[in-house]
N, C-alpha and C positions, 0 to 999 in steps of 0.2 A: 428225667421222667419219661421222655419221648421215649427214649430205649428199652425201660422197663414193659410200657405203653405195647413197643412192637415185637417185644419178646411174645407176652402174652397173647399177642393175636396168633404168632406164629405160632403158641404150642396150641390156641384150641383150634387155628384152621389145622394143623397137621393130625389132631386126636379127632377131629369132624371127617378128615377125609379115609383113616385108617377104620376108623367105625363105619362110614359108610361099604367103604372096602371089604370091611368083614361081614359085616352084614351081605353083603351084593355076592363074597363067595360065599358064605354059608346059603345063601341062597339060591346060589348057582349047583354046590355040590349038592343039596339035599334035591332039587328039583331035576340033578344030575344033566344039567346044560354043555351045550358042544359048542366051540365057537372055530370057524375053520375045520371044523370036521377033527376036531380032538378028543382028547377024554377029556372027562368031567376033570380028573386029575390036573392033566396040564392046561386045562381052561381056568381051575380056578388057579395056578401057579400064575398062569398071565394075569389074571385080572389081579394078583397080588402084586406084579411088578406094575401093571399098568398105575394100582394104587397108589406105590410108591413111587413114581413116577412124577404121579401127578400130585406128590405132597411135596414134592423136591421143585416142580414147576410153578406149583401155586407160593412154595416159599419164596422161589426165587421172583416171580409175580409181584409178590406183597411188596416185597422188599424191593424192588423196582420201583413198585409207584409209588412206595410211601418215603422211599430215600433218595439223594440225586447222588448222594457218594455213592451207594452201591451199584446205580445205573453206573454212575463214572467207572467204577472197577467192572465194572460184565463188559459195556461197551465201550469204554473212552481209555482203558488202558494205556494204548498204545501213543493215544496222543497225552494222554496225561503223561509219560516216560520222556517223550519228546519235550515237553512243556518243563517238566522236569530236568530234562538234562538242558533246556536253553535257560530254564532258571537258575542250574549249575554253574553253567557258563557266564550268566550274568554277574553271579554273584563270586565264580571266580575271578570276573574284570573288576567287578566292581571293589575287591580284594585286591585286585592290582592297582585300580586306581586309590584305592583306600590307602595303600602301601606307598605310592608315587604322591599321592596327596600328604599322609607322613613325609615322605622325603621333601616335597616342596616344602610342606609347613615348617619342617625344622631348616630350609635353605633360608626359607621365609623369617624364621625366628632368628637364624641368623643373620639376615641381612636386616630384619628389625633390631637385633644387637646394633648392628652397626651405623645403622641408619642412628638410633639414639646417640650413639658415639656423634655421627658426626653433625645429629642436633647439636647437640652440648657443644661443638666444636663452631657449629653456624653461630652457636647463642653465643659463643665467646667471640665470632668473627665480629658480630653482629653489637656485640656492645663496644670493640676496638673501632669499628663502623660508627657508631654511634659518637662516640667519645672522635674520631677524626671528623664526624659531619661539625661535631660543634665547637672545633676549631678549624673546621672550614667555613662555618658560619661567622663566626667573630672572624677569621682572615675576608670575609666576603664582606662582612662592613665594616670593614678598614677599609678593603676594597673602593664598598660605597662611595666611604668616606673621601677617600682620598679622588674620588671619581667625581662628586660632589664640589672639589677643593682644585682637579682640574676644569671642571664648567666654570668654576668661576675666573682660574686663571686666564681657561678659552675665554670666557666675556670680555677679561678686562683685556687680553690681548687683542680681542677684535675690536674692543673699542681703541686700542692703543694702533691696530691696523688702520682704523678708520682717521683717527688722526694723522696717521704715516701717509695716508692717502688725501687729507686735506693740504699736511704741509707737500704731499709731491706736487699735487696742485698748485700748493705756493712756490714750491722751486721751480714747478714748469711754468709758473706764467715769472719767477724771478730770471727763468732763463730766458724767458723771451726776452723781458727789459735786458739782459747782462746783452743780448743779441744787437738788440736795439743800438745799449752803449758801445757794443763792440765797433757797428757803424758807426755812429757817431764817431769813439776813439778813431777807426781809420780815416771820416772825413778830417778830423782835428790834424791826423797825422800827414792827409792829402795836404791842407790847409800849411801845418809846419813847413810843409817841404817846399809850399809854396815862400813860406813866410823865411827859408832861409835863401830861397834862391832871391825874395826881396830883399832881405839883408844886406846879400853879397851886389845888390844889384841897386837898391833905393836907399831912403834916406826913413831908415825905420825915427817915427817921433816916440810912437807907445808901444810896449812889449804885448803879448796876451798875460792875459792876469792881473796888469798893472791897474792900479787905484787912478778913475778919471775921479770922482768924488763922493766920498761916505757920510754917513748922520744916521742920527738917531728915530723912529717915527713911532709918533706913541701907536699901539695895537687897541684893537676892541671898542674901536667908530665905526662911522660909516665908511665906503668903499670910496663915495665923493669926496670924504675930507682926508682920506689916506691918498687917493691921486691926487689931490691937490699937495699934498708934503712931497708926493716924486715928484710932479713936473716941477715943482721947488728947487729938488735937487737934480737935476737932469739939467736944471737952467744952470746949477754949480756948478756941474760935470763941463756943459756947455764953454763957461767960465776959463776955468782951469786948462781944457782943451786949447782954449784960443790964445791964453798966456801961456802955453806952451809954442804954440805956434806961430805966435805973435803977430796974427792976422784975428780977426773979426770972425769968428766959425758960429754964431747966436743965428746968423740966416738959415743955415743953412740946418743946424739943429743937427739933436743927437740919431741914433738908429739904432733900436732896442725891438726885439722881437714884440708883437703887438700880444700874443698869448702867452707868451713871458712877464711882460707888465702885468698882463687882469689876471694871471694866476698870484703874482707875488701881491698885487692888490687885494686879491678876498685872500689871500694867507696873513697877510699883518690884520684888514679888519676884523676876521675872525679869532685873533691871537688874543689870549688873556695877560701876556708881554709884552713890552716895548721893542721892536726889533731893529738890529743894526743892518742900515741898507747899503749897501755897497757895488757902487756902479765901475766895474773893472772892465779892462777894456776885451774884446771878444775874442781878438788876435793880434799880431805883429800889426801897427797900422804905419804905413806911408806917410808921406806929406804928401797931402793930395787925394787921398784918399777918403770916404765918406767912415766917419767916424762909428766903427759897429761896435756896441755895448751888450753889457748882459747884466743881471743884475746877480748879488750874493744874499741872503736873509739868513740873521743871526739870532737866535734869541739875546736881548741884551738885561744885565743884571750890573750890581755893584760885586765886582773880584776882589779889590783889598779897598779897605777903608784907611781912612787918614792915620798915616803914620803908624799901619799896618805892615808887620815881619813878612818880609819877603825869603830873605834864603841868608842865614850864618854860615861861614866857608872857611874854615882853618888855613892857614898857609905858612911854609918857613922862608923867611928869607936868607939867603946867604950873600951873595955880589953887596946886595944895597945899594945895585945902579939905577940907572934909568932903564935901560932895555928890560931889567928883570922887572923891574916896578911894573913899565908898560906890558908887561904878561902876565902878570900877575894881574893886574886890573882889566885886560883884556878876555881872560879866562874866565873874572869872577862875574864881568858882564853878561858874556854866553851863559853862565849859569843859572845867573839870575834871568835872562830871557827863557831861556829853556821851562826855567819854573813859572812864569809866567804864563808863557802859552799852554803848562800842563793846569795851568790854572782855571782858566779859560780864554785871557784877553787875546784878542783877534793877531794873529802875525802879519805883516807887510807881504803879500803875496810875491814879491820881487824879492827883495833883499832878508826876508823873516823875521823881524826887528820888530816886535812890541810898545819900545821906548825912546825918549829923547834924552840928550845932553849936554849940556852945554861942555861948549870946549873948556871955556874957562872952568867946569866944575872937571871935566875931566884932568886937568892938567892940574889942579889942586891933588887932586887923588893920588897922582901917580907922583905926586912930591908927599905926598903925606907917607906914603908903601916906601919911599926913600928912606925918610928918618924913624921908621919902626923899628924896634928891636926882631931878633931872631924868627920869633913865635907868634903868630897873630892870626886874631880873628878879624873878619871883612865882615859885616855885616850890612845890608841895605832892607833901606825902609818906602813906603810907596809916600811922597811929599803929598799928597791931596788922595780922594776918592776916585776912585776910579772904577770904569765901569767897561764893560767887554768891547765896547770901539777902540777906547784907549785915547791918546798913548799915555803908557806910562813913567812917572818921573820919579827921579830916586833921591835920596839922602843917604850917604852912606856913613859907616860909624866902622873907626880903625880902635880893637883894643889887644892888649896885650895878654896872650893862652896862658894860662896855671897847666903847668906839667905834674900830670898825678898817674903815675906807673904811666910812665910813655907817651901816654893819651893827650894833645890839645886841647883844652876848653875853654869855652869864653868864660871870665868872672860874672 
């Protein structure tokens, strides 16, 4: 509408300005006007182009003020060309980037191909990852477990360390005692070396070890009535001392360590046992010498009871003399001793002998081993009760072995 709008102004201002035009010559020729000193003629020919002039100026006027394109076309041409050719430009760049942006997009499409590829390829790492986390999870608590399983190993080894270190303690304070006895053993061996250059030199009465005199002392009294049973026996020891030497030695009494005595004294009255006390002598003693003692404590119990199996002992005879008899019955006594002291009864610190007997019963034995047949059994029996002082006495029982595949055996 605006165009039809400025049409229309332009055809009546141009039919306003050509009528006034006409009018202005016809009123110029008829009043035959000069302008410049012209004719009428060429006055009104100017005022006809002047007319047209100024319908061409007023057009271009209107359309000036009433439009800003057509201003833009009269005066802005040159930069509207320029505005033009860098919007050419722009839009040939922006074609090129348009074109570069195609190429990236499809580098891009394709490396989005492949990026999905190598999703799918994460997603498969990713579940292999998955599936290894959760047997590395169950390997992790075995792990645990078995981590768990050495704590407690560690526990119980440090408590087993801690004991390892209680008993070092017991073997370092056992080594101090083994040190202790070590002195001792070297005084004892000072003292032997003494006791054999006494030997070679005196009139030895008692060996070290030898029995001055033993008994029995009930346990689990007082301490008063337990030294009253040693100086009891110590008066025995005394005894036996002086009928060995056959002088009078009860003056002059025994010599027994004084912390030796009151420790063996609260050890019997604290004992819930009756103990075997045993005053042996301390070393090689002299005549003349001051009798030094020491004491032994045994627990004492009953070892065979009456007419209690002591030891069966198969034997063959062949000679059927005496000398074989007396070996055979010498043999079978060692054995029976042997069994005795594994029994518990106390050995003779000198000679190791557990038991007595009489000659007459031994000479019986070794005529009875005479007239046996080939194959026999020896067996011995304990004659009375006996108990860990001892000594003990035998009956022994000669019978005749039943041969069954090889073997001796008593009936």
């Amino acid at each position: 509408m605006y165009g039809v709008f400025l049409i229309a102004v332009l055809i009546l201002t141009g039919g306003a300005i050509a009528f006034i035009g006409d009018r202005l010559g016809t009123k110029i020729g008829k009043k035959r006007l000069s302008i410049f000193g012209l004719r009428p003629r060429h006055t009104s020919i100017i005022v006809t182009i002047i007319t047209g002039a100024l319908i061409t100026t007023m057009t271009f006027a209107v359309l000036a003020a009433t439009s800003e394109n057509v201003r833009t076309a009269l005066f802005g041409m040159e930069k509207l060309k320029r505005h033009m050719a860098e919007m050419q430009a722009g839009i040939e760049q922006a074609t090129g980037e348009l074109q570069a942006a195609r190429v990236e997009k499809e580098a891009a499409d394709s490396a989005l191909d492949k990026a999905k590829v190598d999703v799918e390829k994460l997603q498969n790492q990713q579940k292999e990852l998955e599936a290894v986390s959760r047997e590395l999870q169950a390997g992790n608590d075995l792990l645990q477990q078995e981590k768990e399983n050495l704590q407690r190993e560690r526990d119980s080894l440090s408590s087993e360390n801690q004991s390892l270190l209680a008993d070092n303690d017991s073997l370092a304070e056992n080594n101090e005692k083994l040190s202790k006895d070590n002195k001792n053993l070297e005084q004892n061996a000072e003292r032997l070396r003494d006791g054999l250059i006494t030997m070679r030199e005196g009139d030895i009465t008692f060996r070290a070890g030898e029995i001055l005199a033993s008994g029995v002392i009930q346990g689990g009294r007082s301490e008063e009535a337990v030294e009253a049973d040693l100086q009891s026996l110590a008066q025995l020891a005394n005894r036996n001392v002086s009928a060995r030497l056959g002088i009078n030695q009860t003056d002059q009494g025994l010599w027994i360590y004084q912390p030796e005595a009151e420790a063996a004294i609260k050890a019997i009255a604290e004992s819930s046992q009756d103990m075997v006390v045993r005053i042996v002598a301390a070393g090689n003693l002299v005549r003349g010498e001051v009798v030094r003692a020491s004491l032994e404590l045994y627990k004492n119990s009953i070892i065979y009871g009456s007419k209690e199996l002591i030891l069966a002992k198969p034997y063959t005879l062949r000679k059927h003399d005496e000398e074989e008899a007396e070996m055979v019955a010498m043999d079978f006594l060692m054995n029976v001793n042997q069994a005795a002291v594994a029994k518990g009864i106390l050995p003779d610190p000198i000679r190791g002998s557990v038991g007595v007997i009489e000659g007459a019963q031994f000479y019986n034995l070794v005529e009875n081993l005479r007239s046996c047949t080939d194959h026999i059994v020896l067996t011995a029996y304990a004659r009375d009760a006996t108990d860990a002082l001892g000594p003990l006495r035998l009956d022994f029982k000669l019978e005749p072995a039943q041969d069954s595949d090889g073997i001796y055996t008593a009936k």
